[in-house]
C-alpha positions as CSV (number, residue, x, y, z in Angstrom):
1,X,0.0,0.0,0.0
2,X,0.9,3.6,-0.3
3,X,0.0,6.0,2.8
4,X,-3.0,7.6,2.0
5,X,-2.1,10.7,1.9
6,X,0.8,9.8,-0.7
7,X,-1.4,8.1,-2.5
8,X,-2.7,10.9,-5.0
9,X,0.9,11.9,-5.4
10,X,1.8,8.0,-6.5
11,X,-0.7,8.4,-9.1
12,X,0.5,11.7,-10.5
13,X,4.0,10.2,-10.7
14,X,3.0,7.0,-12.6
15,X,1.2,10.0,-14.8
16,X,3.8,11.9,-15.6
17,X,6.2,9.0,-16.1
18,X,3.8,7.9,-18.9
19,X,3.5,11.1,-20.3
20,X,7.3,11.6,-20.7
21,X,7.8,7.5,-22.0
22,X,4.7,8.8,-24.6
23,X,6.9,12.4,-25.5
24,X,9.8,9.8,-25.7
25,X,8.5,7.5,-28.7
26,X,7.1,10.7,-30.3
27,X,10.5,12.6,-30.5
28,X,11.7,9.3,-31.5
29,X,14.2,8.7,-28.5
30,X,15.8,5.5,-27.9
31,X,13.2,2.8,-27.4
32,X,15.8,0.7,-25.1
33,X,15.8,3.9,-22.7
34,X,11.9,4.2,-23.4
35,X,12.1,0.5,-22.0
36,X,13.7,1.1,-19.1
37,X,11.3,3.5,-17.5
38,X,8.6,1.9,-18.5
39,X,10.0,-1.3,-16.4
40,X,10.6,1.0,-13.6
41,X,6.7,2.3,-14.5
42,X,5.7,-1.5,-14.4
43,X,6.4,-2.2,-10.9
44,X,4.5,0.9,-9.2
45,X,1.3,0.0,-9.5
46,X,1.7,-3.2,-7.6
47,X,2.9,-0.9,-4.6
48,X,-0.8,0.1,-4.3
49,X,-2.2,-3.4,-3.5
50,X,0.8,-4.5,-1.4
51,X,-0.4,-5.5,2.1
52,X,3.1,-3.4,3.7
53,X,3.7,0.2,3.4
54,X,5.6,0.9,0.2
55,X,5.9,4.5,0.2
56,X,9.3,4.3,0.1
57,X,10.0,1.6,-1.8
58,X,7.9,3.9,-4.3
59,X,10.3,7.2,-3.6
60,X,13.4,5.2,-3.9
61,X,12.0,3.5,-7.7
62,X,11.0,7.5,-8.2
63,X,14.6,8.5,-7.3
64,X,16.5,6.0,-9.3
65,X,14.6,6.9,-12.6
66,X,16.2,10.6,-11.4
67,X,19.3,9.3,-11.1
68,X,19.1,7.9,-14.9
69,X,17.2,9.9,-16.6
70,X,17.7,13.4,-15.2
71,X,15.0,15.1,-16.9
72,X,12.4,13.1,-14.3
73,X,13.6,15.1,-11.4
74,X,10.6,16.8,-11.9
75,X,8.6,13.8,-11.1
76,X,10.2,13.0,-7.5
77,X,9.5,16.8,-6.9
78,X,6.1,16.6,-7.7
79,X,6.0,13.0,-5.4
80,X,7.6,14.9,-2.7
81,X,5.6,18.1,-2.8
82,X,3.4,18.9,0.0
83,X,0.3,19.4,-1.7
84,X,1.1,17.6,-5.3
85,X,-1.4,18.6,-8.3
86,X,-4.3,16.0,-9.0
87,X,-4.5,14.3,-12.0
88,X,-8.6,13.8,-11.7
């Protein structure tokens, strides 16, 4: 699971880290690095159903797409903001 009040910033996230793996393919970026955030994308949404807390688990995935692809900063800022936008 993902604390609740994380929860709406999870989903955000996995938003914008298919918006940018969609802005990817259409500037015709590599599809191997297109293929590895969507793999990292892959394994969020299982965090959700998880009987343990993974909020962090979910930061730390968050913060290692950062670390390789430095353009998704943006995305672990959004995750760690106080009061991140709603994608509903």
């Amino acid at each position: 699971m993902i604390k609740p009040e994380k929860n709406n910033a999870a989903l955000y996230a996995l938003h914008l880290i298919l918006v940018r793996a969609r802005s990817m393919v259409l500037r015709r970026e590599s599809l191997d690095e297109v293929a590895i955030l969507l793999d990292n994308a892959e394994a969020l949404p299982r965090m959700f159903v998880s009987d343990e807390d993974m909020t962090d688990s979910y930061r730390d995935c968050l913060a290692g797409l950062s670390d390789r692809f430095p353009y998704c900063r943006y995305i672990l800022e959004k995750f760690d903001a106080p009061d991140p936008p709603s994608i509903w």
